[in-house]
C-alpha positions as a Markdown table, in Angstrom:
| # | Residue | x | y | z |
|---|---|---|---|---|
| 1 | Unk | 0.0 | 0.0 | 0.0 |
| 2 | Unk | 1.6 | 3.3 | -1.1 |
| 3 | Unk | 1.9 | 6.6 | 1.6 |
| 4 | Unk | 0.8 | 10.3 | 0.3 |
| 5 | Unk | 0.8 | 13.7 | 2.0 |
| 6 | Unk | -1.6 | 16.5 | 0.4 |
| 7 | Unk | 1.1 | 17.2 | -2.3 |
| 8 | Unk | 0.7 | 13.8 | -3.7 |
| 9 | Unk | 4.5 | 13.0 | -2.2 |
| 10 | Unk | 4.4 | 9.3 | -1.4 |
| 11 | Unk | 5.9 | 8.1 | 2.3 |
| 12 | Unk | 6.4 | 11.8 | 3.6 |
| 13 | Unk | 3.6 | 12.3 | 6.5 |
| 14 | Unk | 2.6 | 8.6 | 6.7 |
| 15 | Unk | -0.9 | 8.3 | 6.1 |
| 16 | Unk | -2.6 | 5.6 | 4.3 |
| 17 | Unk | -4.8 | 6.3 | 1.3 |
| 18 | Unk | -7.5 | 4.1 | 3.3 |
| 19 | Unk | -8.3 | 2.5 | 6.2 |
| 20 | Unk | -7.6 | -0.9 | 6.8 |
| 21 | Unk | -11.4 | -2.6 | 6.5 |
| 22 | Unk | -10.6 | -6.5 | 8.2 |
| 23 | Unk | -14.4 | -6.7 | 8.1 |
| 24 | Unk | -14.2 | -6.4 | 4.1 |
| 25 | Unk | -11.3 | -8.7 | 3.9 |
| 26 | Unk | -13.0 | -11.8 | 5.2 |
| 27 | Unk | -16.4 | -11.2 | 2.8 |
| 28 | Unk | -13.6 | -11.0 | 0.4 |
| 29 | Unk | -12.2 | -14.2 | 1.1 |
| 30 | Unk | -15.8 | -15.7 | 2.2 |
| 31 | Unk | -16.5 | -15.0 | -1.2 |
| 32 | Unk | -13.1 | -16.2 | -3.0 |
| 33 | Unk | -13.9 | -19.1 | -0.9 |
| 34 | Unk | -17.4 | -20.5 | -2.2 |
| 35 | Unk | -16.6 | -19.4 | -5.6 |
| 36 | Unk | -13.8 | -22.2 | -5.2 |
| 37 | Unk | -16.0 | -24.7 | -4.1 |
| 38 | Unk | -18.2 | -24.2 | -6.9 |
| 39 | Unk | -15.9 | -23.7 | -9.5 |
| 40 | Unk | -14.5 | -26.9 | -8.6 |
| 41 | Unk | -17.4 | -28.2 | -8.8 |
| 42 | Unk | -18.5 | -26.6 | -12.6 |
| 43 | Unk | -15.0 | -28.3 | -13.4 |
| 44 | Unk | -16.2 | -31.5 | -12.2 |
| 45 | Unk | -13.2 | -31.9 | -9.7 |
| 46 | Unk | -15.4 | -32.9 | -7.1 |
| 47 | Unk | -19.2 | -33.0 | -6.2 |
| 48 | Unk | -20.7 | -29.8 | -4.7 |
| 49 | Unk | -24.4 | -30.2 | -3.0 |
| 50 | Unk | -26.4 | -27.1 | -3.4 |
| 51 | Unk | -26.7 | -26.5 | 0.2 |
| 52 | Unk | -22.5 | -26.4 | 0.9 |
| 53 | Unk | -22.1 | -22.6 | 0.8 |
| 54 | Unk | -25.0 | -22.3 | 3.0 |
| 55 | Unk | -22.6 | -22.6 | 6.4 |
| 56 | Unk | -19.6 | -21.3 | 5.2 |
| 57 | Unk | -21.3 | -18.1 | 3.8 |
| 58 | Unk | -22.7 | -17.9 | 7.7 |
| 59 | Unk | -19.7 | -18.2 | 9.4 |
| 60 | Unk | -17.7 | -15.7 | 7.1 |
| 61 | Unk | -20.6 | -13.1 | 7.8 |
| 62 | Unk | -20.3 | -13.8 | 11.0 |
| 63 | Unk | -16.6 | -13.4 | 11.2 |
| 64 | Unk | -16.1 | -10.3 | 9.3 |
| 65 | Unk | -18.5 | -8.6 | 11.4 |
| 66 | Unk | -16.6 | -9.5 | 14.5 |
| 67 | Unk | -13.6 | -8.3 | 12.2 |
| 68 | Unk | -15.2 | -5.0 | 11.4 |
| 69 | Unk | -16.4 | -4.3 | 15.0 |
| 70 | Unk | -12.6 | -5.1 | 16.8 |
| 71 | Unk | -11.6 | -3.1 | 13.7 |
| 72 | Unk | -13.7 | 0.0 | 14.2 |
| 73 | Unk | -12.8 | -0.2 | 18.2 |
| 74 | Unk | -9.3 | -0.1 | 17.1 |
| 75 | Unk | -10.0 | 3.0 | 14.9 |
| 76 | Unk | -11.8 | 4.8 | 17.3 |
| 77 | Unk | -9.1 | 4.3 | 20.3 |
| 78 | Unk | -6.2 | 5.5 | 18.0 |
| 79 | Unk | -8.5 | 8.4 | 17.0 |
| 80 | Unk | -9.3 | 9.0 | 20.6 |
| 81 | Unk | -5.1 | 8.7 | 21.7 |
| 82 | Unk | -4.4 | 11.3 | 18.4 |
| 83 | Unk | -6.9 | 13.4 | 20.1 |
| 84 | Unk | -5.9 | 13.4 | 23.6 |
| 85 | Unk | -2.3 | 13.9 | 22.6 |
| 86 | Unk | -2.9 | 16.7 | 20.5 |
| 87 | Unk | -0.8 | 19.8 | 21.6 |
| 88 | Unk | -2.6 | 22.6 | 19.7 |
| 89 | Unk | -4.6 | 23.4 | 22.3 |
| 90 | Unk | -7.9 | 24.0 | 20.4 |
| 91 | Unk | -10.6 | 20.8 | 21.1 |
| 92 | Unk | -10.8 | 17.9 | 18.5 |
| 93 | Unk | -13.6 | 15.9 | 17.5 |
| 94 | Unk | -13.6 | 12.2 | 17.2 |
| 95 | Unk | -16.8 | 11.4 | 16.4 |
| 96 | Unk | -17.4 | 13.1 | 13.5 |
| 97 | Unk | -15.6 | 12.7 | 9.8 |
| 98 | Unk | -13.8 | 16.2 | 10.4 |
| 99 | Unk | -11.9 | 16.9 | 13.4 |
| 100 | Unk | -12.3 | 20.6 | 15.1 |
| 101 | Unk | -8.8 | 22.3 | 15.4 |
């Protein structure tokens, strides 16, 4: 993943272009997953029932929103440490998309 400041410079301030998104990483692979199992089975590798995806597709839905949630909690604490630790003196705001400086 490739750094950026506001003057398009890459690795200079060290932010991200995105967030990390674990919960979107799992559907991802939930999804990579049961496509597989199909495929496979549209090659004829192996024999598929209809009703296979049907508790994977549960569990990875399950898991990436336990993913998203411990990563949102993560978000917000770093968010909340920034804050706390900002000298400027003015407030910030954590719990909107703009802080207040």
């Amino acid at each position: 993943m490739l750094r950026h400041d506001e003057h398009g410079e890459q690795g200079r301030r060290g932010e991200w272009r995105h967030e990390f998104r674990p919960g979107r990483l799992v559907v991802g692979a939930t999804a990579l997953g049961i496509a597989a199992l199909y495929g496979g089975d549209a090659a004829r590798a192996w024999d598929t029932p209809w009703y296979a995806a049907l508790p994977s597709l549960v569990a990875g839905l399950v898991l990436s929103g336990v993913a998203g949630w411990i990563g949102y909690r993560a978000r917000r604490r770093r968010a909340a440490r920034a804050a706390s630790s900002d000298s400027s003196g003015a407030p910030a705001s954590t719990s909107g998309s703009h802080a207040i400086r």
